[in-house]
N, CA and C atoms as a LAMMPS dump frame, in Angstrom:
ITEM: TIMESTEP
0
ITEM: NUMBER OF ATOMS
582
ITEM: BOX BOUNDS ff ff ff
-5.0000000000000000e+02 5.0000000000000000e+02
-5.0000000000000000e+02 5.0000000000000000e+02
-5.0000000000000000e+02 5.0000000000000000e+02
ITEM: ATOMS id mol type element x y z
1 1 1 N 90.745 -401.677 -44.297
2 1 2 C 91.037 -400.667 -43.292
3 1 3 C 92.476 -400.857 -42.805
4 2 1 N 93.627 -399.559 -42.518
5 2 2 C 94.346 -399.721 -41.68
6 2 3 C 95.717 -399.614 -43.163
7 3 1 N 95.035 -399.871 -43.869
8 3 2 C 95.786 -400.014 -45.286
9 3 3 C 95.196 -398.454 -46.311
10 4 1 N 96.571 -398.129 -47.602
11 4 2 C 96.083 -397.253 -48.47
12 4 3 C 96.825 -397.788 -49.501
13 5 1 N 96.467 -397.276 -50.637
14 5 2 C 97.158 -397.482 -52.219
15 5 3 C 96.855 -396.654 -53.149
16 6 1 N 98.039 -395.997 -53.715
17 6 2 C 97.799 -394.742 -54.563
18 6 3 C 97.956 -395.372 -56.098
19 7 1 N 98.271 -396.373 -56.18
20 7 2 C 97.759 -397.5 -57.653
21 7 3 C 96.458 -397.257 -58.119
22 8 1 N 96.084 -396.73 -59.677
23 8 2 C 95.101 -396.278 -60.168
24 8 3 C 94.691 -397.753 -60.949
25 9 1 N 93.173 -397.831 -60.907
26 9 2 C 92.783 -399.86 -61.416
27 9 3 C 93.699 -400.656 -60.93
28 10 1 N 93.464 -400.631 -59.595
29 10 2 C 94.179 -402.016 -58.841
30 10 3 C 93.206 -402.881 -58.524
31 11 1 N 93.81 -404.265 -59.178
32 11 2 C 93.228 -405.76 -59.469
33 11 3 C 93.426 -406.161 -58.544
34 12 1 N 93.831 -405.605 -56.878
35 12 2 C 94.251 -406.994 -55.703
36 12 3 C 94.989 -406.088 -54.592
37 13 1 N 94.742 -406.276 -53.543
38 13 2 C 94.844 -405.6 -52.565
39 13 3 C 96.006 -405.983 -52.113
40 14 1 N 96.957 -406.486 -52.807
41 14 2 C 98.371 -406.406 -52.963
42 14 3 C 99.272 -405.19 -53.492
43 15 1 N 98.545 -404.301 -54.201
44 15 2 C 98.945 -403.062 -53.905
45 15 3 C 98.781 -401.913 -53.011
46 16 1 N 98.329 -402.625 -51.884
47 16 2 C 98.156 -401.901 -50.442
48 16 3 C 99.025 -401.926 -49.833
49 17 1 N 99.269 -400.553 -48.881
50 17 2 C 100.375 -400.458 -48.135
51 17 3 C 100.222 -400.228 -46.409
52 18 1 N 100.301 -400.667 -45.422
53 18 2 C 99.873 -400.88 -44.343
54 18 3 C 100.409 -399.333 -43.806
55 19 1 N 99.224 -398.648 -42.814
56 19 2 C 100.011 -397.607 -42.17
57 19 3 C 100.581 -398.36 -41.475
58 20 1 N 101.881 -397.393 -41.377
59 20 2 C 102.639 -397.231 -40.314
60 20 3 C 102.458 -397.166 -38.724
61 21 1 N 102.954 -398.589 -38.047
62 21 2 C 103.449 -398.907 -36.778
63 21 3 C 103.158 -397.077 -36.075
64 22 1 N 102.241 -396.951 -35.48
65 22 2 C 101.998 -395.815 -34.704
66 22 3 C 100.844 -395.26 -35.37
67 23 1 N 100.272 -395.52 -36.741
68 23 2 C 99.425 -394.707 -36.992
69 23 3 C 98.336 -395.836 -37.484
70 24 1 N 97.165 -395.074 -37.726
71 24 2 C 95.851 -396.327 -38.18
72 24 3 C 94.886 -395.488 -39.444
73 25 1 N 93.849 -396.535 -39.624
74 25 2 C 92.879 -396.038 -40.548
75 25 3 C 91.441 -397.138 -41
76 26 1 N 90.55 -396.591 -40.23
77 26 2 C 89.649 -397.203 -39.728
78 26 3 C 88.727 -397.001 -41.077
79 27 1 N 89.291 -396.355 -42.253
80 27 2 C 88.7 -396.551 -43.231
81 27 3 C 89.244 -397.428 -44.63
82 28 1 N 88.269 -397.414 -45.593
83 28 2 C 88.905 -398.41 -46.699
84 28 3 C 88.83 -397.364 -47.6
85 29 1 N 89.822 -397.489 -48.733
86 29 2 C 89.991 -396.612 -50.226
87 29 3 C 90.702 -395.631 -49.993
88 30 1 N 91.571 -395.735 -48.97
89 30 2 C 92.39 -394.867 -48.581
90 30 3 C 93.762 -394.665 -50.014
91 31 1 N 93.794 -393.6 -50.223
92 31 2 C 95.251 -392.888 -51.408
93 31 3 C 96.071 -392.647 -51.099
94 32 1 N 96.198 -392.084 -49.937
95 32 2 C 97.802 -391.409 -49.358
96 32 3 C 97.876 -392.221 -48.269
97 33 1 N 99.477 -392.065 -47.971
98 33 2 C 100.033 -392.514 -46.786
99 33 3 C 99.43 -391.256 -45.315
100 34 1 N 99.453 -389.95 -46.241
101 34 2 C 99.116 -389.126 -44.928
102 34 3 C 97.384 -389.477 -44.794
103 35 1 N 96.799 -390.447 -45.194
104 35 2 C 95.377 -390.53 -44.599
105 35 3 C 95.774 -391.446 -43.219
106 36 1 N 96.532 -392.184 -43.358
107 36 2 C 96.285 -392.528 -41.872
108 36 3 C 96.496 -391.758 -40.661
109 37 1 N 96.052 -392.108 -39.838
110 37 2 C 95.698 -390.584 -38.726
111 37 3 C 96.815 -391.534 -37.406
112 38 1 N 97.338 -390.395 -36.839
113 38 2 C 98.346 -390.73 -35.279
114 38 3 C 97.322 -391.356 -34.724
115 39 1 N 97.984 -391.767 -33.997
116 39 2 C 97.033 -392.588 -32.557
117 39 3 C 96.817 -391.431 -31.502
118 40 1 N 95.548 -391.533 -31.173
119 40 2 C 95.22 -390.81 -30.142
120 40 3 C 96.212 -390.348 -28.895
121 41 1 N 96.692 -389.849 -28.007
122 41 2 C 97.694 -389.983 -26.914
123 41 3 C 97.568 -391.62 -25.785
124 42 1 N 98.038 -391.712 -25.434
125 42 2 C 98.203 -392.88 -24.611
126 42 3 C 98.103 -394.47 -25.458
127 43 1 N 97.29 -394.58 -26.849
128 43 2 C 97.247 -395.426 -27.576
129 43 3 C 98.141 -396.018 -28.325
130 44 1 N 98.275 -396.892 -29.086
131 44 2 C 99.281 -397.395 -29.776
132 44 3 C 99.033 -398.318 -31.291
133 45 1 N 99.857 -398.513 -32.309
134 45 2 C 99.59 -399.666 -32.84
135 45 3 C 100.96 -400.17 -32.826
136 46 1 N 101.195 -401.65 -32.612
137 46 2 C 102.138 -402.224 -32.367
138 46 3 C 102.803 -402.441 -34.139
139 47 1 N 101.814 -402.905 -34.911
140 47 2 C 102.014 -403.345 -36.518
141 47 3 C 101.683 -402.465 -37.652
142 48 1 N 102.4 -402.53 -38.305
143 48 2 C 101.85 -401.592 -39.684
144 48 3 C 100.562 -402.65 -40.002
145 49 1 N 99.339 -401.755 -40.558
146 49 2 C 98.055 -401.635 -41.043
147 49 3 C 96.768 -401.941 -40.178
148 50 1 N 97.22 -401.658 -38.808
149 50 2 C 96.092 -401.549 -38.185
150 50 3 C 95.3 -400.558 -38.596
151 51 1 N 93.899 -400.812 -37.618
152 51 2 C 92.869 -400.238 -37.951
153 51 3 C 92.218 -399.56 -36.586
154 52 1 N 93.036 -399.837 -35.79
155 52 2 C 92.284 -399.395 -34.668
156 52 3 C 93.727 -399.473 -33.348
157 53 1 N 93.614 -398.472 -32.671
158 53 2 C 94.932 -398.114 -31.593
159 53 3 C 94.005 -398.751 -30.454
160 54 1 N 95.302 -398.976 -29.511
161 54 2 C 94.578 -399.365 -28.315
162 54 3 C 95.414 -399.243 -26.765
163 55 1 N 94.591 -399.081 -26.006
164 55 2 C 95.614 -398.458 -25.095
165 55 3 C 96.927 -399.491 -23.77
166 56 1 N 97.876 -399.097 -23.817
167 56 2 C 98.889 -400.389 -22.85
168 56 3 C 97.966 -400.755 -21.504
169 57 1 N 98.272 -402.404 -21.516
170 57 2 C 97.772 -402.768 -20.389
171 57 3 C 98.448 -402.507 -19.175
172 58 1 N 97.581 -402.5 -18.063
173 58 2 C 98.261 -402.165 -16.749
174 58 3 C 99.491 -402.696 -16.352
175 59 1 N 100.453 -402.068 -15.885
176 59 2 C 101.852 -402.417 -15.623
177 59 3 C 102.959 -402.241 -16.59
178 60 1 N 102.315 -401.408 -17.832
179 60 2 C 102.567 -400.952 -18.557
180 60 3 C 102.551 -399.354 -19.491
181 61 1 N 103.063 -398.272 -19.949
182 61 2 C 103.292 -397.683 -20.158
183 61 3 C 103.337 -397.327 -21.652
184 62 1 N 102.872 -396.417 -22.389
185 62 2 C 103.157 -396.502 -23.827
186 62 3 C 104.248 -395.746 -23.951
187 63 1 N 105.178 -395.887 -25.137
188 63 2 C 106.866 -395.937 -25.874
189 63 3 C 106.39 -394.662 -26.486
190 64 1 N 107.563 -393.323 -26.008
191 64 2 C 107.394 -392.205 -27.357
192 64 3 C 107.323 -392.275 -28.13
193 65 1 N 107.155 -393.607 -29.365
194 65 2 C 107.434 -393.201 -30.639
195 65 3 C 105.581 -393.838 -30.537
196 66 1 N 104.536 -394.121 -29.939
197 66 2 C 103.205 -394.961 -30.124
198 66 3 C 103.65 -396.472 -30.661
199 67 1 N 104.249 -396.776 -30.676
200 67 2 C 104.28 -397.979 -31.105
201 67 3 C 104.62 -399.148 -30.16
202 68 1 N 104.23 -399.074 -29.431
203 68 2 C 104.319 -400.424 -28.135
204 68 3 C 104.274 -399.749 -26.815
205 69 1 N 103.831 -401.093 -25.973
206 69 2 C 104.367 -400.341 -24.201
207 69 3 C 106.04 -401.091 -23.819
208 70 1 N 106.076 -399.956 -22.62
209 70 2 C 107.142 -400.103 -21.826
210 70 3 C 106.981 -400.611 -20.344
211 71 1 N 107.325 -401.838 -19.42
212 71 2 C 106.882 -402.28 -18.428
213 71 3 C 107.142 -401.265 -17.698
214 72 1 N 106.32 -400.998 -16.565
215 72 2 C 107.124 -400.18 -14.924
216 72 3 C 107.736 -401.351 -14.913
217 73 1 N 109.118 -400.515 -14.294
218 73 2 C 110.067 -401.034 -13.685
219 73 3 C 109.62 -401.331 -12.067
220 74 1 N 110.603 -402.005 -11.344
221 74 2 C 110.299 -402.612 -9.811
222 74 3 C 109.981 -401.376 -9.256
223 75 1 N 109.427 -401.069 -8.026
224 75 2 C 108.895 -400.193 -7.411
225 75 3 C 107.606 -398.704 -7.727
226 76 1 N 107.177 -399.536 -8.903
227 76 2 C 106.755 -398.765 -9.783
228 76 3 C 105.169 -399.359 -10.383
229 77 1 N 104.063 -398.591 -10.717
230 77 2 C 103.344 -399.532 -11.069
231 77 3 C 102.498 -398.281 -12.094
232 78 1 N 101.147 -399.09 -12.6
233 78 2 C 100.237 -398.432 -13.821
234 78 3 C 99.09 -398.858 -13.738
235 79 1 N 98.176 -398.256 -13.951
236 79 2 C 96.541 -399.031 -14.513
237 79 3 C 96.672 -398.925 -16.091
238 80 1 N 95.95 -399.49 -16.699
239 80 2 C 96.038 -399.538 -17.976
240 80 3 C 95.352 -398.118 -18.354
241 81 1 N 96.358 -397.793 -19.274
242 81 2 C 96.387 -396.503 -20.044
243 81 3 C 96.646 -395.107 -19.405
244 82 1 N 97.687 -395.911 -18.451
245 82 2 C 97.804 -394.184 -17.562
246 82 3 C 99.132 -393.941 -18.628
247 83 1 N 99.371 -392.858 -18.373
248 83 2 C 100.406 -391.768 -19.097
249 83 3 C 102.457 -391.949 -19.135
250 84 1 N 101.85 -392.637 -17.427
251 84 2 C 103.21 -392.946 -16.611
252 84 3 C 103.391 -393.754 -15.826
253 85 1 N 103.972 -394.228 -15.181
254 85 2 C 104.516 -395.654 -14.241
255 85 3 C 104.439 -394.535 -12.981
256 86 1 N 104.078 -395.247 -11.975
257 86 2 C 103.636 -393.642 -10.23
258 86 3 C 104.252 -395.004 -9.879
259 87 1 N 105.263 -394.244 -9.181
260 87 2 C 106.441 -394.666 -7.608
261 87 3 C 105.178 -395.17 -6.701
262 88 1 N 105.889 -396.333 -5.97
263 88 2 C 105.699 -396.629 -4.688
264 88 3 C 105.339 -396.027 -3.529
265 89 1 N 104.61 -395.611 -3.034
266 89 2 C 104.623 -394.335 -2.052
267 89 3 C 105.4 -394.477 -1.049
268 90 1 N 105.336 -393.783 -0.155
269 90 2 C 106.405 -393.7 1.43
270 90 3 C 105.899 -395.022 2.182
271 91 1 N 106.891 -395.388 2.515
272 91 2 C 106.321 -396.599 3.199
273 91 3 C 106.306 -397.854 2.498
274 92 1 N 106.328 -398.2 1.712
275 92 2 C 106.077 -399.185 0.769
276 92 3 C 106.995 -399.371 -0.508
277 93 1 N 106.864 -400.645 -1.097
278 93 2 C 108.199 -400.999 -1.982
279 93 3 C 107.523 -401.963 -3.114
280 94 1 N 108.341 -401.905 -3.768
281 94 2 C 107.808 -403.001 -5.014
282 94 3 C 108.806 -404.136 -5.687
283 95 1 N 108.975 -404.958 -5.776
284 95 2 C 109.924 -405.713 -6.232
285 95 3 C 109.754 -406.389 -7.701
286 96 1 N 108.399 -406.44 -8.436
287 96 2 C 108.101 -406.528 -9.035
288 96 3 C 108.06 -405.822 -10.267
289 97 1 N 108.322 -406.144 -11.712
290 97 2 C 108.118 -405.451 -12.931
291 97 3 C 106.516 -405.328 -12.757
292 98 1 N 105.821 -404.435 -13.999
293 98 2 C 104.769 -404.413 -14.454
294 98 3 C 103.54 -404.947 -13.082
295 99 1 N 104.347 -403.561 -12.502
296 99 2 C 102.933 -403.591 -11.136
297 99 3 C 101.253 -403.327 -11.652
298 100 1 N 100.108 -403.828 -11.829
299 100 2 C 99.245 -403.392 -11.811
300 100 3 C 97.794 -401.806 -11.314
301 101 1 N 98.685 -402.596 -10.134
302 101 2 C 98.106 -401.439 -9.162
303 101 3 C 98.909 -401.271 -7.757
304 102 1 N 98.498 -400.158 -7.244
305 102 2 C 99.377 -400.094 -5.711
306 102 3 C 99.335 -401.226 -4.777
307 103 1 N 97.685 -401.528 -4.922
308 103 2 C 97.697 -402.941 -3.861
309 103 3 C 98.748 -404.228 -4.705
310 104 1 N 98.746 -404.105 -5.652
311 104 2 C 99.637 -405.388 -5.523
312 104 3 C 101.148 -405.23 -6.306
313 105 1 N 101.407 -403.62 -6.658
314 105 2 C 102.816 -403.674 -6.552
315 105 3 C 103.339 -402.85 -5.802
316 106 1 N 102.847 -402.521 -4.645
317 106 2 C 103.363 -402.346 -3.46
318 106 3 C 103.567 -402.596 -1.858
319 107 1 N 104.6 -403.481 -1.991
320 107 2 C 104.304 -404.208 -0.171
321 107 3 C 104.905 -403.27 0.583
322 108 1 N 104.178 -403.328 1.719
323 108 2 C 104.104 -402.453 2.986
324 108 3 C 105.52 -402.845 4.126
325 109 1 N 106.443 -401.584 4.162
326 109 2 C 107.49 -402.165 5.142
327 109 3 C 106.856 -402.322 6.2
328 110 1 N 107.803 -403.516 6.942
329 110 2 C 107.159 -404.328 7.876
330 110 3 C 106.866 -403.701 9.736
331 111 1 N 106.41 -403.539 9.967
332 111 2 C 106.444 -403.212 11.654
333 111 3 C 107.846 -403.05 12.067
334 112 1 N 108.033 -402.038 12.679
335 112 2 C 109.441 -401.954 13.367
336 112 3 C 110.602 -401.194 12.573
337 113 1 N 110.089 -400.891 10.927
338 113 2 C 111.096 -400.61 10.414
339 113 3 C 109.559 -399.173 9.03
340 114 1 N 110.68 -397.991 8.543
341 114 2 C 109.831 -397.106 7.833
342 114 3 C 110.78 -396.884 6.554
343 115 1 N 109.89 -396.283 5.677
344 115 2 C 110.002 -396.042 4.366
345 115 3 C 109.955 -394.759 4.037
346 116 1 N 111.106 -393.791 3.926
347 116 2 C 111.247 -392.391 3.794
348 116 3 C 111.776 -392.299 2.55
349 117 1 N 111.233 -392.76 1.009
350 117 2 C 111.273 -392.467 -0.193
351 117 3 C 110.769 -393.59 -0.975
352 118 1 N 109.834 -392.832 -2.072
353 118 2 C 109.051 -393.167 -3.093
354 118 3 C 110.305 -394.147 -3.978
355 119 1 N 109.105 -394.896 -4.462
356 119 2 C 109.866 -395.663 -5.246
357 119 3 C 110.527 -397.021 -4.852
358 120 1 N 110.716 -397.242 -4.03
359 120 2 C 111.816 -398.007 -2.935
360 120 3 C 111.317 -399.199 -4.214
361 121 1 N 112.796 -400.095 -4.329
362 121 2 C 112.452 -401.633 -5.157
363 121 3 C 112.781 -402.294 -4.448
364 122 1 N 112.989 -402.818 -3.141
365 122 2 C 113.446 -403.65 -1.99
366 122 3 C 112.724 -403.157 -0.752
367 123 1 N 112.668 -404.098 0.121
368 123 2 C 112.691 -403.899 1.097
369 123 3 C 113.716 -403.726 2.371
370 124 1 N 115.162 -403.88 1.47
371 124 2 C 116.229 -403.146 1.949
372 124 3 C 115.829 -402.006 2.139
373 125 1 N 115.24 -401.045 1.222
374 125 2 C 115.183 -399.461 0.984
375 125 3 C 114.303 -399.267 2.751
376 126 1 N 113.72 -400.017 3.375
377 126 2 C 112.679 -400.171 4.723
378 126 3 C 113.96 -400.181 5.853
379 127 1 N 114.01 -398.705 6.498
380 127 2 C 114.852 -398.407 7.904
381 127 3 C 114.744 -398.931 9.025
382 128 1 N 115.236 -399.689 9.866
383 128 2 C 115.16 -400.086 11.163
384 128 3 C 114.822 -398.588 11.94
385 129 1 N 113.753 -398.452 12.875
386 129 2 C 113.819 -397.674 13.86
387 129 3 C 115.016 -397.548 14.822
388 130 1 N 115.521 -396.347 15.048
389 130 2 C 116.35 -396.048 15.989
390 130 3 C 116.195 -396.248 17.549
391 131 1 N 117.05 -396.666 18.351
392 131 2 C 116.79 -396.327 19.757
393 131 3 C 116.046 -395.478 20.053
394 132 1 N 114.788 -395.543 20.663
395 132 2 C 113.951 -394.199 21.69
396 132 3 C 112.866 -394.033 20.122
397 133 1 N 112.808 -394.808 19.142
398 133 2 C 112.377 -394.399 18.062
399 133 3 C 111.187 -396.424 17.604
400 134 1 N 109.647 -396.275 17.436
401 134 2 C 109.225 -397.516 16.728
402 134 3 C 108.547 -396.903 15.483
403 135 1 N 107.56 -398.096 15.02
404 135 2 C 106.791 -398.55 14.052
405 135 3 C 105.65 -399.403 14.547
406 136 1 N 104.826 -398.678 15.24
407 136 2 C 103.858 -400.108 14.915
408 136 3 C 103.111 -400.724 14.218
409 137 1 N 103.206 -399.847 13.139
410 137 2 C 102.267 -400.493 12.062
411 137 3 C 103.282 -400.141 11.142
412 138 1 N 102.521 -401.727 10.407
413 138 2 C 103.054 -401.673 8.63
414 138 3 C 103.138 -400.466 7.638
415 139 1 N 103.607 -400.162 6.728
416 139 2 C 103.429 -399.732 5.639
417 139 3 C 104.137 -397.939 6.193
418 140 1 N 104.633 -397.784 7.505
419 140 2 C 104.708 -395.893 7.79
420 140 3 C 106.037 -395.302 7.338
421 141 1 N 105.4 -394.467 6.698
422 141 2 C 106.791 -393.514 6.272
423 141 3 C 107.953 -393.248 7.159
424 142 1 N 107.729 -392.694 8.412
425 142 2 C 108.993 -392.682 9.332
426 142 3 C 108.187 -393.443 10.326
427 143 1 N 109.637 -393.264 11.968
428 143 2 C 109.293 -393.609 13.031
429 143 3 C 108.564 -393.097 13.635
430 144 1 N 107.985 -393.597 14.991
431 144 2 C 107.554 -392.772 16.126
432 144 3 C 108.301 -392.649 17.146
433 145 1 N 108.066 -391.339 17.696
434 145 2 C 109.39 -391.638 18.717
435 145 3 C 108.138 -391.997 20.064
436 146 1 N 109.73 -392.293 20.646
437 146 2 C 108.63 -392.678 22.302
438 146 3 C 108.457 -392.051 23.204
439 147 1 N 106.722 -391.978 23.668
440 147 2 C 106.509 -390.734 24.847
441 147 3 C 107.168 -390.614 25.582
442 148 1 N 107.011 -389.751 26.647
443 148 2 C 107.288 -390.22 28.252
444 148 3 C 106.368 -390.978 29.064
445 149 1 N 107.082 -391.69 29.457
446 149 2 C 106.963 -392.811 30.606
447 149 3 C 107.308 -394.369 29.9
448 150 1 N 107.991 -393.537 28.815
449 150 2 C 108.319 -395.292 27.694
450 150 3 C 109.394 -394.795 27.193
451 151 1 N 110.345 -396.235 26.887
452 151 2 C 111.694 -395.811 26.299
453 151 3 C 111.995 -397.341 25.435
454 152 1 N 113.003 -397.439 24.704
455 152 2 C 113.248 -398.368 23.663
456 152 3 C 114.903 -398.197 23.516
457 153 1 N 115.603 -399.191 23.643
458 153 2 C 116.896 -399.522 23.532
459 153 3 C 117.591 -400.405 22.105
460 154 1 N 116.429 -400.816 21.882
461 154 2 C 116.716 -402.017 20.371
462 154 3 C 116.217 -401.001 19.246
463 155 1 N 117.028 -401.453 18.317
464 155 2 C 117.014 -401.136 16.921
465 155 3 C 115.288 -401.834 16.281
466 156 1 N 114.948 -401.305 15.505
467 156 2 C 113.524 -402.079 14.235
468 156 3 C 112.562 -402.768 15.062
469 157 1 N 112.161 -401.857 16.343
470 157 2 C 110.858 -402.368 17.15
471 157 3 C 109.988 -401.592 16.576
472 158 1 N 108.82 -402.467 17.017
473 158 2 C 106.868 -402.036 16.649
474 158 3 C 106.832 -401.334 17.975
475 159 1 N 107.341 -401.613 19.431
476 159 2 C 106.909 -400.571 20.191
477 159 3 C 107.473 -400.45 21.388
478 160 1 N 107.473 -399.202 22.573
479 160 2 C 108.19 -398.658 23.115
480 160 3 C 107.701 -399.245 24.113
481 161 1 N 109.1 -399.942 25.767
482 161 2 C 108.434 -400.019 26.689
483 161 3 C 108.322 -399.346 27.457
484 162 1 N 107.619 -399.671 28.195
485 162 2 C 106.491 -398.705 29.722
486 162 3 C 107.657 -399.087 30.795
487 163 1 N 107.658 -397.266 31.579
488 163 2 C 108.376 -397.79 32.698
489 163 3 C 107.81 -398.694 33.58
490 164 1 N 108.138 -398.814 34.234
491 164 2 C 107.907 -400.226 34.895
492 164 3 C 106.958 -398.967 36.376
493 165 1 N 105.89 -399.427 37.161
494 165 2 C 105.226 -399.076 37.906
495 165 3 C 106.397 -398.929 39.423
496 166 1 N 106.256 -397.773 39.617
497 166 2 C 106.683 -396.876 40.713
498 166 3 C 107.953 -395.844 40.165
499 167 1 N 108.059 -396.198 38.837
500 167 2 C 108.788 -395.085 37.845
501 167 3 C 108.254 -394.215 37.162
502 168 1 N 109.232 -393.286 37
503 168 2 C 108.589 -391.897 35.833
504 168 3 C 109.482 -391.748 35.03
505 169 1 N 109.128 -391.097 33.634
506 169 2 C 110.009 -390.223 33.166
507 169 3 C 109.618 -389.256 32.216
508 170 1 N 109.934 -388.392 31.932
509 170 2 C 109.352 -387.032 31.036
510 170 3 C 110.232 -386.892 30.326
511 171 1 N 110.896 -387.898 29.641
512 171 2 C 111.732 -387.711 28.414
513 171 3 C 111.384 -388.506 27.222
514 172 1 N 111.407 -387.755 25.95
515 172 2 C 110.601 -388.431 24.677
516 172 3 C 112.076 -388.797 24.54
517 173 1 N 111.456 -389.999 23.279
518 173 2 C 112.388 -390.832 22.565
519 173 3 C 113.949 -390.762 23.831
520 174 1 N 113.332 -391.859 24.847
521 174 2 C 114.32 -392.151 25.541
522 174 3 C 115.127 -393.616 25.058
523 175 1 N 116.146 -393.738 25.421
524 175 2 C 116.578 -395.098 24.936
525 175 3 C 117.418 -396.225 25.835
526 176 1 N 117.487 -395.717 27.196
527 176 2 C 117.56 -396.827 28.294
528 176 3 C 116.744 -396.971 29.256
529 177 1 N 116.618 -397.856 29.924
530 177 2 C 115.478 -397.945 31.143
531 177 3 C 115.602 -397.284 32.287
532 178 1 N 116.768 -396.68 32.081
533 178 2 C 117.465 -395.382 33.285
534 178 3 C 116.736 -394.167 32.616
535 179 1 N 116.728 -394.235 31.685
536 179 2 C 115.534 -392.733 32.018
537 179 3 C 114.106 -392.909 32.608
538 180 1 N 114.003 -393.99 33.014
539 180 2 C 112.834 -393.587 34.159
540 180 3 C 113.466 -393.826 35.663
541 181 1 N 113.232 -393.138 36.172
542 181 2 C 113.357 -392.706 37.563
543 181 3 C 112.641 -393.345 38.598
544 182 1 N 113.009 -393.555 39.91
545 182 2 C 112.113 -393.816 40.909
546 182 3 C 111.566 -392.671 41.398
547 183 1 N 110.166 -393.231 41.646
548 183 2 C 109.248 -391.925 42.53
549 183 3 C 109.638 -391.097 43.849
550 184 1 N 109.353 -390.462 43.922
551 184 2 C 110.094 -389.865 45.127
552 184 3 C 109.338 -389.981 45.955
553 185 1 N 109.233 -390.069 47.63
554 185 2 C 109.118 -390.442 48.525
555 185 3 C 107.637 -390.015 48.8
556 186 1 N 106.224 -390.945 48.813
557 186 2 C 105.314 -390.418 49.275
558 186 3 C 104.462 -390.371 48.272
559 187 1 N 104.974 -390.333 47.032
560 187 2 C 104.183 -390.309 45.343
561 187 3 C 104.646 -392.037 45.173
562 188 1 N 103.425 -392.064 43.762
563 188 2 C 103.879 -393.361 43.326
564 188 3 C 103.04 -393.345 41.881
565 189 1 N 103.001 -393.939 41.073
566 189 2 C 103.206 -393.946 39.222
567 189 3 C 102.716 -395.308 39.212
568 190 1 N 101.572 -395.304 37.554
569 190 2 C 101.395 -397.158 37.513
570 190 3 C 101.981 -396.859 36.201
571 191 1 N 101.997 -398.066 35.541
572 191 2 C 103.475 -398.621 34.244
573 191 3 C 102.998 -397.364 33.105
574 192 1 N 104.382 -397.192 32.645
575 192 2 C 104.197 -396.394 31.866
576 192 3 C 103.787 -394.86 32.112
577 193 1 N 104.287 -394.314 33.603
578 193 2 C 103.803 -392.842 33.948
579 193 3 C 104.95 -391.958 33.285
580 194 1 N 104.733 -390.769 33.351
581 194 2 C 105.169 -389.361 33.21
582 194 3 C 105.176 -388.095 34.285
């Protein structure tokens, strides 16, 4: 199998000729070179005279011509026998060749900082939040900005502080502690009012 020979009374299977690297033949007594059949899509044979294709392992990709895989590159990953290498999603990065799967070739940017494009291969590619702007959780595509009655002055925080009790303020994504205000005479606010 995997082999043909158009030699008429052949004494030795030394006049066999292996298909061709991409193609197979799962039968024996094969005559022509065109009996061996392509590999299915996503399959491969790496060697002339296989007999059987098989599909790239995860973190891997099969080569246009069928004849081998191609690793995902960093930020990038595969299950075995997918079609294509799928980006990193928002939020998340890969540093790694030949990612398996999302859970483990993609780490989650960290608290305080977001991920606004696929693919990312660093965690450089992971933004510090802006003033008046957090993250509190891992892995989020952008920031949040901050309600009112909370404001944020530092760069790549998880979260916004609360005015302080007998203050207000009704301004989103504020970014000094002067946008909250004192209460006015007779009213009064607990931490973090609006």
């Amino acid at each position: 199998a995997g082999r043909w020979s158009s030699t008429l009374a052949a004494t030795s299977s030394e006049t066999c000729t292996g298909c061709v690297a991409g193609r197979f033949s799962g039968t024996e007594g094969l005559s022509l070179p065109t009996s061996c059949s392509q590999c299915e899509p996503l399959t491969y044979t790496a060697a002339a005279g296989s007999s059987v294709c098989v599909k790239c392992e995860a973190g891997k990709v099969i080569d246009a011509a069928q004849t081998g895989c191609d690793t995902c590159a960093a930020g990038t990953w595969s299950a075995s026998g997918d079609a294509a290498c799928t980006d990193c999603p928002y939020g998340r990065f890969g540093v790694n060749e030949a990612g398996t799967s999302q859970e483990s070739a993609c780490q989650a940017c960290p608290r305080g900082k977001a991920g606004g494009s696929t693919g990312a291969q660093s965690e450089d590619w992971c933004i510090d939040c802006l003033p008046g702007f957090h993250a509190p959780d891992e892995g989020m595509r952008s920031c949040s900005i901050c309600l009112p009655g909370k404001f944020q002055a530092a760069n790549g925080t998880s979260e916004c502080v609360s005015c302080d009790a007998g203050k207000y303020s009704t301004a989103t994504g504020a970014t000094r502690a002067a946008a909250c205000k004192d209460c006015m005479a007779g009213t009064y606010s607990s931490e973090g009012s609006f």
